[in-house]
C-alpha positions in Angstrom: -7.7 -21.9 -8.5 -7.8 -19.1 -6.1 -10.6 -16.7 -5.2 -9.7 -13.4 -6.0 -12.0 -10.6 -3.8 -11.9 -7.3 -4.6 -10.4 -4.8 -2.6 -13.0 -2.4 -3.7 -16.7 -2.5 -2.4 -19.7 -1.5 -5.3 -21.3 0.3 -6.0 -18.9 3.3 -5.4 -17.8 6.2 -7.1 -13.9 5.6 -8.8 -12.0 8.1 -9.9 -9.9 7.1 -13.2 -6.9 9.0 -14.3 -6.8 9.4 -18.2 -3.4 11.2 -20.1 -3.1 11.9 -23.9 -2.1 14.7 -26.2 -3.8 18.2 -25.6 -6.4 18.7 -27.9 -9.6 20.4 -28.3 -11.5 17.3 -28.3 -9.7 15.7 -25.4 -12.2 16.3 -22.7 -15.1 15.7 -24.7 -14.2 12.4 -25.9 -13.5 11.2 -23.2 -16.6 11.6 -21.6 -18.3 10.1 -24.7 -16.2 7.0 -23.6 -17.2 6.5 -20.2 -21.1 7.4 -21.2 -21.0 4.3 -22.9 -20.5 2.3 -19.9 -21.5 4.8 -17.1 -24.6 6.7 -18.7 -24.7 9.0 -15.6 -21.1 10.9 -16.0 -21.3 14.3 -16.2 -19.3 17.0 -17.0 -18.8 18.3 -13.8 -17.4 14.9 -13.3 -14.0 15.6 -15.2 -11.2 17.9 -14.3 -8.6 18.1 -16.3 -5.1 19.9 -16.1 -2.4 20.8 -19.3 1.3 19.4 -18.5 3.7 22.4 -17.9 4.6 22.8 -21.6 1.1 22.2 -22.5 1.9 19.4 -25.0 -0.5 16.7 -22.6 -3.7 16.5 -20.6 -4.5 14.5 -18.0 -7.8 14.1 -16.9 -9.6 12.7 -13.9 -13.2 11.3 -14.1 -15.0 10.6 -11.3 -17.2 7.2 -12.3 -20.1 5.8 -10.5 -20.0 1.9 -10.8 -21.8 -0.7 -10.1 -19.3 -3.5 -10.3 -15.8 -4.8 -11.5 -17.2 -5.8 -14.6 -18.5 -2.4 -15.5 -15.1 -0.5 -14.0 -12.9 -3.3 -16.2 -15.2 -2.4 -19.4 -14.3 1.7 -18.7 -10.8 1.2 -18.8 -10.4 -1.2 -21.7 -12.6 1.3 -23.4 -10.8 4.3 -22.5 -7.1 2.0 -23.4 -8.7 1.5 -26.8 -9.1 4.9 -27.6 -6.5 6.7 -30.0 -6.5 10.1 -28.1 -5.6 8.5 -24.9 -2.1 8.0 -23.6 -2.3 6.1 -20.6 -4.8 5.2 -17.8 -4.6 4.4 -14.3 
């Protein structure tokens, strides 16, 4: 069995990359997403930006976390949801 370290050092703040169809409700949900696992993501913590024809958004959120276990939580939770597209 090997020892796998991560490359990145927690706490730290992570930015995650969310894209899914424009909609009104985009940026909100989101957010209500990462609350669950990061209770301290604001607002101010997402910017978003419509594709050229407008038909996408992707969004960048700017997480504070605590550990892989917490940052691995985020993105299954954010994968899961129906709005969202893709995540990296």
């Amino acid at each position: 069995m090997t020892d796998q370290t991560s490359l990145i050092e927690f706490p730290c703040q992570f930015p995650i990359k969310v894209m899914g169809d424009s909609h009104p409700e985009f940026e909100k949900n989101i957010l209500e997403t990462v609350r669950k696992h990061a209770p301290d993501t604001e607002p101010h913590h997402i910017t978003t930006r419509q594709s050229s024809k407008g038909n996408y958004t992707g969004a960048t959120v700017k997480v504070n976390v605590d550990s892989k276990e917490q940052l691995d939580k985020i993105y299954r939770a954010l994968t899961d949801h129906e709005m969202v597209k893709v995540v990296y």
